[in-house]
Structures are given as C-alpha cells and as structure tokens.
KEKE-3310 file (N, C-alpha, C; in steps of 0.2 Angstrom, whole numbers, plus 5000, padded with zeros to 4 digits):
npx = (4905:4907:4921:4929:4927:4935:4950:4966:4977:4991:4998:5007:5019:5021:5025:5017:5016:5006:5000:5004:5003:5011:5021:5016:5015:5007:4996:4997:4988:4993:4988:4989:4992:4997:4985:4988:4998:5010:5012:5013:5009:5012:5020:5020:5012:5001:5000:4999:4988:4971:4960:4953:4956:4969:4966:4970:4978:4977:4982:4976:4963:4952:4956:4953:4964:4965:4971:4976:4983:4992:5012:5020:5024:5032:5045:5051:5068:5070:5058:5054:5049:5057:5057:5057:5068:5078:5092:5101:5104:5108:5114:5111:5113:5101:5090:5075:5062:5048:5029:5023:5033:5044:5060:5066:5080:5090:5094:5092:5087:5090:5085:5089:5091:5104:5101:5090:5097:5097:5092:5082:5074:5070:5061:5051:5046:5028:5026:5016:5020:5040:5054:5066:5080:5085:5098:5090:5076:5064:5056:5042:5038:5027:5025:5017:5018:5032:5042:5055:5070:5088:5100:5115)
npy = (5058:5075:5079:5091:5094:5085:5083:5083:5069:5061:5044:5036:5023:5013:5006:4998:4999:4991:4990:4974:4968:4961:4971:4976:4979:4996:5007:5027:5043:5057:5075:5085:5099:5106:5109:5118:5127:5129:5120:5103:5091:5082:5064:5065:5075:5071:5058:5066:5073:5076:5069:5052:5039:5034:5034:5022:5012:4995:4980:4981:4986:4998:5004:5011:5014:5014:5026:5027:5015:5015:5011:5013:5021:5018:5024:5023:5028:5035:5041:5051:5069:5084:5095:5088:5084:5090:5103:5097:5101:5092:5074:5057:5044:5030:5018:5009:5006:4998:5000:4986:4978:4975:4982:4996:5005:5018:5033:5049:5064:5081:5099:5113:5126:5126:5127:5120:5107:5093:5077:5073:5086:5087:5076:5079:5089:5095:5088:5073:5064:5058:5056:5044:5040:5025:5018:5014:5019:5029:5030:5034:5037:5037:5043:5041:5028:5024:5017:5017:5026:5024:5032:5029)
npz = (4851:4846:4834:4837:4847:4856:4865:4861:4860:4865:4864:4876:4881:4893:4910:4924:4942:4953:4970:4978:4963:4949:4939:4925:4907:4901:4893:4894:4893:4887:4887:4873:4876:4893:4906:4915:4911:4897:4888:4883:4892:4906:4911:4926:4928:4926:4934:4947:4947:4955:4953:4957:4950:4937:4918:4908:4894:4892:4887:4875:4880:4886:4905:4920:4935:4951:4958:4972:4972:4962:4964:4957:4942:4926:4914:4895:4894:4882:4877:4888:4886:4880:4888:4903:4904:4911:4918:4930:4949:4959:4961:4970:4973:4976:4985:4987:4999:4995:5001:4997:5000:4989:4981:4974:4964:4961:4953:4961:4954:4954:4957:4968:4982:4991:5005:5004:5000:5004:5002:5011:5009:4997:4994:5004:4999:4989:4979:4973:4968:4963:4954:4949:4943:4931:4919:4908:4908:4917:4933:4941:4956:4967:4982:4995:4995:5000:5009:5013:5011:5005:5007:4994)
capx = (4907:4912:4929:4932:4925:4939:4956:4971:4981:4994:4998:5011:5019:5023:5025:5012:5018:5002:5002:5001:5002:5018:5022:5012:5014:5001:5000:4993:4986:4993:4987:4994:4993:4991:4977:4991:5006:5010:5017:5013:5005:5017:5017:5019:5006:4995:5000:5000:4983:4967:4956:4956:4958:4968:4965:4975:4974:4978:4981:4970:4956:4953:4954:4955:4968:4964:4978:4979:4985:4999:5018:5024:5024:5041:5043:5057:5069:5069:5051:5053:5048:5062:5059:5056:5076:5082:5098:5101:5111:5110:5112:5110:5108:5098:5088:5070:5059:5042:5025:5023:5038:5049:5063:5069:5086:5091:5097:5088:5091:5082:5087:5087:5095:5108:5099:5087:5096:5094:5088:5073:5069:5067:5055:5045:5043:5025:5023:5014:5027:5044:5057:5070:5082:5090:5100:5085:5071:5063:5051:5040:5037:5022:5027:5014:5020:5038:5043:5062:5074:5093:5106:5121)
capy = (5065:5079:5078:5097:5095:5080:5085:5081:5065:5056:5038:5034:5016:5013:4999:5000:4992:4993:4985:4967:4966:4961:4977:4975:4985:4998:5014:5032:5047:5063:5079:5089:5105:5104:5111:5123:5127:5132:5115:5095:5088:5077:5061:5068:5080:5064:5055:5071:5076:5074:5063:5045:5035:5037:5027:5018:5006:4989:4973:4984:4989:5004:5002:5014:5011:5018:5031:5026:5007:5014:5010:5019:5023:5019:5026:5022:5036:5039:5045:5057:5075:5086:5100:5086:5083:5098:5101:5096:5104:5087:5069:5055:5038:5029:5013:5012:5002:4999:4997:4978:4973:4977:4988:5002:5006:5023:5041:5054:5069:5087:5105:5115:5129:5123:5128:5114:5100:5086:5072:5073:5092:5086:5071:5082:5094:5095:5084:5067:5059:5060:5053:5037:5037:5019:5019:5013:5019:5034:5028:5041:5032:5039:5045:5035:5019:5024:5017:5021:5028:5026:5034:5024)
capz = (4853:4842:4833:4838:4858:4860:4866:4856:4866:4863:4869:4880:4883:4900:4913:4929:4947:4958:4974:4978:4957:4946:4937:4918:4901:4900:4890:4898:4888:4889:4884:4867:4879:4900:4909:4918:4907:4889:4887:4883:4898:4909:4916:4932:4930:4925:4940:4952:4947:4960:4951:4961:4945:4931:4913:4906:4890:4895:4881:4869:4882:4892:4910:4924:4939:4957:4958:4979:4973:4959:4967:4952:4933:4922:4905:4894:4894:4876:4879:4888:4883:4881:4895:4908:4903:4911:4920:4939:4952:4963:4959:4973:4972:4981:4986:4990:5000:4995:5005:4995:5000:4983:4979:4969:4965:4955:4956:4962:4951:4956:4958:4974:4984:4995:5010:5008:4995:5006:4998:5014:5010:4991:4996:5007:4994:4988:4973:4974:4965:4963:4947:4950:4937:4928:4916:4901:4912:4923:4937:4943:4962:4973:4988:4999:4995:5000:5017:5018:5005:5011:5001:4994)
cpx = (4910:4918:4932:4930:4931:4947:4963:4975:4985:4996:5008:5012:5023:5025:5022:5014:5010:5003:4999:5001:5010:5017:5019:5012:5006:5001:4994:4994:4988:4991:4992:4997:4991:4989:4982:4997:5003:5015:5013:5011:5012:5015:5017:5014:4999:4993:4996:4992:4975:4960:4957:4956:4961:4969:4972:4975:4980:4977:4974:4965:4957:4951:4958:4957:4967:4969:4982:4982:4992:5004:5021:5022:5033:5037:5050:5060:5070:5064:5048:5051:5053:5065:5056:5064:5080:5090:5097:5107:5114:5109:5113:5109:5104:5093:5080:5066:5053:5036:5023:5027:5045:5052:5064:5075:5087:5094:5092:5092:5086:5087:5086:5092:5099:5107:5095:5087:5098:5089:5079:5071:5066:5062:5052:5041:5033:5021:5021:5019:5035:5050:5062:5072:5087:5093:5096:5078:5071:5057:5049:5035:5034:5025:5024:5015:5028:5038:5049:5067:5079:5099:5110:5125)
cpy = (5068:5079:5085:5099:5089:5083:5083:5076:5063:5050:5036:5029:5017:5006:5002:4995:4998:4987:4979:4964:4967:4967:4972:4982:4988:5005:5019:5038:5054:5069:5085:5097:5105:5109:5118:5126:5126:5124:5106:5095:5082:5072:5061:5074:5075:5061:5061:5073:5074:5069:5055:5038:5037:5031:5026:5014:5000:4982:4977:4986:4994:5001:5009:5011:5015:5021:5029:5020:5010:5015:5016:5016:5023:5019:5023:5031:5040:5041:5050:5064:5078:5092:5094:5081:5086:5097:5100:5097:5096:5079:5064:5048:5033:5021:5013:5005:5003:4996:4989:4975:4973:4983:4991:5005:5011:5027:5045:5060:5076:5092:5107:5118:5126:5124:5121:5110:5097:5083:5072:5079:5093:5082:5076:5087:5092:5090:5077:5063:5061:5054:5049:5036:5029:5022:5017:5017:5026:5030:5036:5037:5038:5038:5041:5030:5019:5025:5019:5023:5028:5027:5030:5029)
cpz = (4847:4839:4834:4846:4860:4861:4866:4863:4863:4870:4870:4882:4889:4904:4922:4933:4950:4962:4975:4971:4953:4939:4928:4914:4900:4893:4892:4892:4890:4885:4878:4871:4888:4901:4913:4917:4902:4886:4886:4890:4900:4910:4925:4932:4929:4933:4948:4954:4953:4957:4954:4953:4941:4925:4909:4900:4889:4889:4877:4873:4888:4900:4915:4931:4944:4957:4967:4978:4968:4966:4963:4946:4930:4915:4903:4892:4887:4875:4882:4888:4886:4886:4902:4906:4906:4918:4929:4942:4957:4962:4966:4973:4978:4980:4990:4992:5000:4998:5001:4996:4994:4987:4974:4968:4959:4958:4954:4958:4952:4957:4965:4976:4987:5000:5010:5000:4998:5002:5002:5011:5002:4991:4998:5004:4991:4982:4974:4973:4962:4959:4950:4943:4934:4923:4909:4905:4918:4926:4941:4950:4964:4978:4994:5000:4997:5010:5018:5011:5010:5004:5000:4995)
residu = (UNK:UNK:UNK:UNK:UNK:UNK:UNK:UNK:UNK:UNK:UNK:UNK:UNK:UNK:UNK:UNK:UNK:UNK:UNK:UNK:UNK:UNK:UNK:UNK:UNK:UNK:UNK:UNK:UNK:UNK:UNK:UNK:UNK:UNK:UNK:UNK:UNK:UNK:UNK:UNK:UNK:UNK:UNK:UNK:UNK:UNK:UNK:UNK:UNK:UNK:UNK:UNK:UNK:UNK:UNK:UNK:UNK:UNK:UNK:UNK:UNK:UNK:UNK:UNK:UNK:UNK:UNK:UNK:UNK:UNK:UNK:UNK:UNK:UNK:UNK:UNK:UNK:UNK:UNK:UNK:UNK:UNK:UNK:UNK:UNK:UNK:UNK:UNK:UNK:UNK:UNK:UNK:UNK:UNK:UNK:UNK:UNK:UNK:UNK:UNK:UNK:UNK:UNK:UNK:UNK:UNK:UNK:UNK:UNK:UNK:UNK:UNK:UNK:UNK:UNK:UNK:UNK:UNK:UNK:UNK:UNK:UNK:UNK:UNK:UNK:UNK:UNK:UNK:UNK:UNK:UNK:UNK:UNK:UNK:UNK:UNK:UNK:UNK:UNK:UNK:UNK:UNK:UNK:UNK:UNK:UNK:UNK:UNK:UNK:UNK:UNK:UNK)
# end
C-alpha cells in the first residue's frame, strides 16, 4: 500500500481479559486523528466502534479479537491521552461482577447533572464501555459482560 493512502497510528500497550481467557499483554492501534473529532483517536472510541473485531498485535503477531468476547481493555495510566483526563464532578467506588466469574474493583469517575448522577443513570448511559479506575491502571470494562456492580 501506498505510504501516503496509510493512516498515521500509533501503538498502544495494553492488557486484554476476554472471556473464559486469563487477561494477556496485547497492544491496540489508535489513530493520529479520529474518524469524528478534531482529536487523537481513543481507546474507548476503538472499543465503542461497530466493527465486530478489533486488531490487536499479540507476542509480535497481528491478530484480531471478536469485540463480543472482550471483558475489558486496561491501559497504564501514564498512557493515557491527556483530554481523556478531564475533571469529574462524581467519584464512586465500586465492585463489579463479571459474566466469567471474575471481579473488578475501582472507582467510577464520570461527569453528570445532578438530576441523573446515579451511578445506574451513568451505566445506562449510551456508550459500550465504560472506565474503572485503579490506582496504576484504567480498565475500559464492556457493559455486556457486567452482571452486577455494587457500590462500596
């Protein structure tokens, strides 16, 4: 392919839980510019997107990942891009149970009017996935796979 038809990426190390599989180092590609914003591509715009795989590069080799098996995506949080750092009116922590049987433990951190910041009206909000912060670590956990979340 042309080196002026290829669309500037950079690589992203990551850690990949898919279900029934023990989470494994992978690293994901994001674009220099995303497809809908004047901005760096996210991993949440990666994950979110409608495509049913996304690729991945796996012990040195490309493989793509059925999107309906990811649990989740962790990055480290010095990684992350510095407008998906932004300030939050509501923090939460919380405990999560996931369809393989694993848990999830972090804080939820999200904006939202006071009419509807509950933690449920945040979930139910629109986006596929939704961010779980540790303290080395952000988990970007798919919604599907999330059978009960219970606040502490």
């Amino acid at each position: 392919m042309s080196e002026h038809l290829r669309v500037p990426k950079r690589r992203v190390p990551v850690e990949v839980a898919l279900a029934g599989h023990a989470a494994r180092p992978a690293e994901v590609f994001l674009a220099e510019t995303s497809a809908n914003a004047h901005r760096p591509e996210r991993l949440s715009d990666l994950l979110g997107g409608g495509s049913a795989f996304v690729p991945v590069l796996e012990d040195g080799h490309a493989a793509l990942l059925g999107r309906s098996s990811l649990l989740w995506v962790s990055v480290d949080n010095g990684v992350l891009e510095e407008d998906e750092l932004e300030l939050f009116s509501h923090r939460k922590k919380v405990r999560l149970d996931l369809g393989d049987g694993s848990k999830l433990d972090g804080e939820l951190l999200y904006t939202a009017p006071m009419e509807s910041a509950r933690v449920a009206d945040f979930l139910n909000g629109p986006d596929r996935c939704f961010r779980v912060w540790q303290a080395s670590r952000t988990f970007f956990v798919i919604k599907e796979h999330v059978l009960r979340v219970v606040e502490d």
